[in-house]
VEXDREN-2710 file (C-alpha; in Angstrom, 1 decimal):
% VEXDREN-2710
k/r/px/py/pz
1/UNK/0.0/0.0/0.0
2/UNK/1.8/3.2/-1.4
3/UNK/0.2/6.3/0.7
4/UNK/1.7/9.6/0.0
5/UNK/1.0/12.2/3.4
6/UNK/1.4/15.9/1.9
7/UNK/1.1/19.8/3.0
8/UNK/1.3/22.8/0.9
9/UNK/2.0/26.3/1.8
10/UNK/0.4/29.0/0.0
11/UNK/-0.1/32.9/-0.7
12/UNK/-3.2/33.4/1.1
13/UNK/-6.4/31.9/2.2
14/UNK/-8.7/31.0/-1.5
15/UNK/-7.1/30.4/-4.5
16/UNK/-10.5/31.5/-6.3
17/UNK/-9.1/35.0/-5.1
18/UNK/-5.7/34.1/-6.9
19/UNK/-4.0/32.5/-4.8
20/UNK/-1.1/30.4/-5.0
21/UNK/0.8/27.3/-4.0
22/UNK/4.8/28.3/-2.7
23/UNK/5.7/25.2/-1.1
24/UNK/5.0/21.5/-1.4
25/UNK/6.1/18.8/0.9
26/UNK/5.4/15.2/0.8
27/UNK/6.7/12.0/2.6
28/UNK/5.8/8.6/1.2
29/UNK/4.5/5.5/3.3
30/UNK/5.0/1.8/1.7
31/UNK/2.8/-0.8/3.6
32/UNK/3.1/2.1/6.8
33/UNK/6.5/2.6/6.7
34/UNK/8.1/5.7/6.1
35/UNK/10.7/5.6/3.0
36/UNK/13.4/8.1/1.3
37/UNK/11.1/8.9/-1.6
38/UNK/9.9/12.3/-0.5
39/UNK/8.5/15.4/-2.9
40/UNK/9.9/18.6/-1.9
41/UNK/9.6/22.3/-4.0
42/UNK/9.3/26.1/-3.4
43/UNK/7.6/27.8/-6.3
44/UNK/7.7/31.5/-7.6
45/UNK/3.9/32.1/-7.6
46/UNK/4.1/35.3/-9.8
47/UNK/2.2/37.2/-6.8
48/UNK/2.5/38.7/-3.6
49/UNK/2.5/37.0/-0.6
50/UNK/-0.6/38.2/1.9
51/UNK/1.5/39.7/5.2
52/UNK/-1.0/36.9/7.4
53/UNK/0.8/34.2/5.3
54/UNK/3.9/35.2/5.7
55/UNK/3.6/35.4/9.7
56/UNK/2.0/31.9/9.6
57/UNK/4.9/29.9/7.2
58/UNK/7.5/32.5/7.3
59/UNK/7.9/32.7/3.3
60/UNK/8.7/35.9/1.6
61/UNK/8.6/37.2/-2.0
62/UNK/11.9/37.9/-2.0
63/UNK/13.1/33.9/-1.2
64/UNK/11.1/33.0/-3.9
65/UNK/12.2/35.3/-6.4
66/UNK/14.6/32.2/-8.1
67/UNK/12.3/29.5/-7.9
68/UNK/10.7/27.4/-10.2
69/UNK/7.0/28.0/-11.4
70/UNK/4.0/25.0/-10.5
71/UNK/4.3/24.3/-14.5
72/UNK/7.4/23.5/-14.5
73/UNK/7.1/20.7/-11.4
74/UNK/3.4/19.9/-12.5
75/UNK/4.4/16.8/-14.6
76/UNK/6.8/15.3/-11.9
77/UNK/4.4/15.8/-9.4
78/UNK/1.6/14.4/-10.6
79/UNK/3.5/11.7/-11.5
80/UNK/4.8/11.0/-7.9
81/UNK/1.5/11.0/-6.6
82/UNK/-0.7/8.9/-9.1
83/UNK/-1.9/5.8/-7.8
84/UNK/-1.2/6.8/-4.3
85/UNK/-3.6/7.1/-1.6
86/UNK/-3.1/10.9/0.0
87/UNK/-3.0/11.6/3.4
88/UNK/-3.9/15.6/3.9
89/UNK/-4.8/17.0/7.0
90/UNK/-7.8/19.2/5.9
91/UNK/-7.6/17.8/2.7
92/UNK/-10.3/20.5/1.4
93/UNK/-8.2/23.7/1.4
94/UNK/-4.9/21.8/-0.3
95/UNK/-6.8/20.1/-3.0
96/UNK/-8.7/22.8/-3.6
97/UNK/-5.3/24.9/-4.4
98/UNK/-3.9/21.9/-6.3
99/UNK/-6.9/21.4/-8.7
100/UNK/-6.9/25.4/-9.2
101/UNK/-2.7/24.8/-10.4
102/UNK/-3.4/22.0/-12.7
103/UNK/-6.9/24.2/-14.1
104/UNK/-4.3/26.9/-14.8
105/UNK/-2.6/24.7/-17.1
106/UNK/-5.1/22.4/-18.4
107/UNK/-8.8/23.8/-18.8
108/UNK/-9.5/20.0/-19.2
109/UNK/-8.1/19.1/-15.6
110/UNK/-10.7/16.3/-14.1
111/UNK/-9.5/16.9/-10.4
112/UNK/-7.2/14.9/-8.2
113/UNK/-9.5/13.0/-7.2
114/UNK/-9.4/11.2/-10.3
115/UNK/-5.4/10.2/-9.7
116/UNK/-5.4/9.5/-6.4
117/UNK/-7.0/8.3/-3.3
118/UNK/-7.5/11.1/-1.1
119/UNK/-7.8/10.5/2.7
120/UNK/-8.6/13.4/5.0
121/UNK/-7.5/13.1/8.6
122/UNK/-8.9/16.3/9.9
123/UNK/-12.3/14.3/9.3
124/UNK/-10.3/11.4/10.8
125/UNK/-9.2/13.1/14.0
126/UNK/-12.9/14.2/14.1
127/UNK/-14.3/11.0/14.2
128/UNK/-12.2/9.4/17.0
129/UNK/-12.1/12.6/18.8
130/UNK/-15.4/14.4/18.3
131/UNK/-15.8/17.8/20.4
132/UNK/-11.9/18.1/20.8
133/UNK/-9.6/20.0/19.2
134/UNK/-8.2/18.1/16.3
135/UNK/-5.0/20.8/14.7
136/UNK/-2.2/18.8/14.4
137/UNK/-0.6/20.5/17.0
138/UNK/-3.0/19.2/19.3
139/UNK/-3.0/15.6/17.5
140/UNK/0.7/16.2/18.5
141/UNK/0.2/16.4/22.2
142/UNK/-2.3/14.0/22.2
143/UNK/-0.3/10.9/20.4
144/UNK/2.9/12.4/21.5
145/UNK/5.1/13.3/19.1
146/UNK/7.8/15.2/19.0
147/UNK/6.7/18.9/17.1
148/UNK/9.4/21.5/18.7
149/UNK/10.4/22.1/15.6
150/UNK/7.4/23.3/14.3
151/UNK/7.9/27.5/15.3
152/UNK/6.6/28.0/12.0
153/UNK/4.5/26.6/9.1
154/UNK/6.4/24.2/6.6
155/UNK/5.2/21.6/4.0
156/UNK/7.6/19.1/4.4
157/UNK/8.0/19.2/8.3
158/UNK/4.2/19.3/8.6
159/UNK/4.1/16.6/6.4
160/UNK/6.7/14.4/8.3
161/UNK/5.1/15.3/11.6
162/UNK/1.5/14.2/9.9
163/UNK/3.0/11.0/9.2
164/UNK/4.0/10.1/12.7
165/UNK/0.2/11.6/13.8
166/UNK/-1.6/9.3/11.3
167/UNK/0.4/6.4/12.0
168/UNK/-0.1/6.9/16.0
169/UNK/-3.9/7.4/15.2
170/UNK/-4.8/4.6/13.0
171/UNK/-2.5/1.9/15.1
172/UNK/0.4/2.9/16.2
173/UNK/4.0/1.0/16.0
174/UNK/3.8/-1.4/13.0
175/UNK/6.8/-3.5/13.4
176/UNK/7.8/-4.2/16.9
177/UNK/11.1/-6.2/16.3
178/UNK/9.8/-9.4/18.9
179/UNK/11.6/-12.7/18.9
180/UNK/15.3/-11.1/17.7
181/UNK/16.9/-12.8/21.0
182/UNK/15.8/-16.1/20.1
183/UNK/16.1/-16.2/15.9
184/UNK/18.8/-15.5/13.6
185/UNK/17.7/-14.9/9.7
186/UNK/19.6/-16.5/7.0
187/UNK/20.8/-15.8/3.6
188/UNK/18.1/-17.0/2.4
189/UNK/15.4/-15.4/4.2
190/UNK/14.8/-18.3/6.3
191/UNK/14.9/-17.4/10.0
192/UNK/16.6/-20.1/12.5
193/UNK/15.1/-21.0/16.2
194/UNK/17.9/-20.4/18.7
195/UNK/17.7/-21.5/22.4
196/UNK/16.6/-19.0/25.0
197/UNK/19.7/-18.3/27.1
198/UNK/19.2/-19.7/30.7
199/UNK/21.9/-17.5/32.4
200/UNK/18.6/-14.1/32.0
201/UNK/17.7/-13.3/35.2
202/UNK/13.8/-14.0/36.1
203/UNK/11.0/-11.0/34.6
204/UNK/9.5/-9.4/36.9
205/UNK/6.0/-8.8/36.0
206/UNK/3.8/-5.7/36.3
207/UNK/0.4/-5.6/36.0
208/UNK/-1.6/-2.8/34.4
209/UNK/-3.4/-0.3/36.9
210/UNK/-7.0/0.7/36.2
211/UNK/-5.5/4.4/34.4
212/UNK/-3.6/2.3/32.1
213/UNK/-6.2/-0.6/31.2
214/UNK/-8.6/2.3/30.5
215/UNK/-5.5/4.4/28.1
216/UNK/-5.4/0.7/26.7
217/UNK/-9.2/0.3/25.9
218/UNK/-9.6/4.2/24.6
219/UNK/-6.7/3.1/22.1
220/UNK/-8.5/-0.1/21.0
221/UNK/-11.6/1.9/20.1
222/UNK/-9.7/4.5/18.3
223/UNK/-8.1/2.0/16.4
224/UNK/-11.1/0.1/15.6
225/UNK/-13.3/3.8/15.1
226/UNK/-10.4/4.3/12.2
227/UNK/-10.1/1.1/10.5
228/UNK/-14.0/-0.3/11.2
229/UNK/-12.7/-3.8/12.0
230/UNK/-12.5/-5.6/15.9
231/UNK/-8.7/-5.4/16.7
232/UNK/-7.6/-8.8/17.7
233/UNK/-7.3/-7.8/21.6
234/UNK/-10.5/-7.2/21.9
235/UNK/-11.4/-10.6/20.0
236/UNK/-9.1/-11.8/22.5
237/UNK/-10.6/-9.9/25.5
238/UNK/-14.4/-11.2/24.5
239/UNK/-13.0/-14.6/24.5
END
């Protein structure tokens, strides 16, 4: 599953008032994994930057005096995202400036839609949170990760943090590395059962409290809210 999680940066609020993309950032997930493949561009929008934009992302006309123009990243673009599921956080307002880009250049242009899969975890967040605030910086503190970095607006760091949000909010770690003290892989692939060594000292065991079996049950109906299918604890559990 290829899923491509994406933020733009723009001149203002509408882009039926004119306005413009200026940045573009993307990170790409394989089967939930983050990879190296990532989209990254400032464009010259051939207009002023609102002063409100600029406070929010920090971008000024003047650093984006040298940059490219959206038609001449529109091709590789839309060619790194086709076939890809998006993940946009208010996927509305980016989409919206996207299809207005690609109408600029081709009166024709279907939508985005018609490319890609587009998943909007605003509506997401809404869902499994309903009455609380759902920003990202609040998805931040609420899944905790790491956004000090964030003193201003960017696409690709909004993008990478919306990554590590989505992936907290729709299950979590995805490969948890059990069983490498007692199996070796070889060559070819195969993996080989070694003994468990008896010189460990004994685990101690620690039971959950009621705070955390409650944490523990709030994240198995999130997970289930987001994916619409019984996680296996809870199979388990009802057992």
């Amino acid at each position: 599953m290829r899923q491509i999680v994406l933020d733009t940066e723009t001149t203002g609020l509408d882009p039926r008032e004119g306005h413009r993309i200026i940045e573009i950032g993307c990170v790409e997930l394989i089967n939930r994994k983050l990879t190296d493949n990532r989209f990254h561009v400032y464009l010259n929008p051939d207009r002023e930057i609102d002063q409100g934009a600029i406070e929010v992302h920090g971008i000024t006309n003047q650093f984006l005096e040298d940059k490219p123009h959206y038609q001449d990243v529109a091709d590789d673009f839309l060619n790194y995202l086709k076939g890809a599921e998006l993940v946009i956080h208010n996927a509305p307002f980016d989409v919206g400036f996207m299809n207005a880009e690609y109408q600029r250049l081709d009166k024709a242009w279907s939508g985005l839609d018609q490319h890609c899969k587009i998943l909007d975890s605003l509506q997401l967040a809404r869902k499994m949170h309903p009455g609380q605030k759902n920003n990202l910086d609040a998805l931040c503190k609420r899944y905790f990760v790491d956004n000090s970095r964030r003193d201003l607006h960017g696409a690709l760091l909004d993008a990478e943090i919306l990554a590590d949000v989505y992936l907290a909010m729709t299950g979590g770690q995805t490969q948890l590395g059990l069983g490498q003290e007692t199996s070796d892989q070889t060559e070819g692939g195969e993996y080989e059962v070694q003994p468990i060594r008896s010189d460990r000292p004994a685990l101690s065991i620690i039971r959950a409290n009621d705070d955390e079996l409650s944490a523990h049950q709030e994240r198995l109906d999130a997970i289930e809210a987001a994916t619409g299918e019984a996680t296996v604890w809870s199979c388990l559990l009802s057992k």
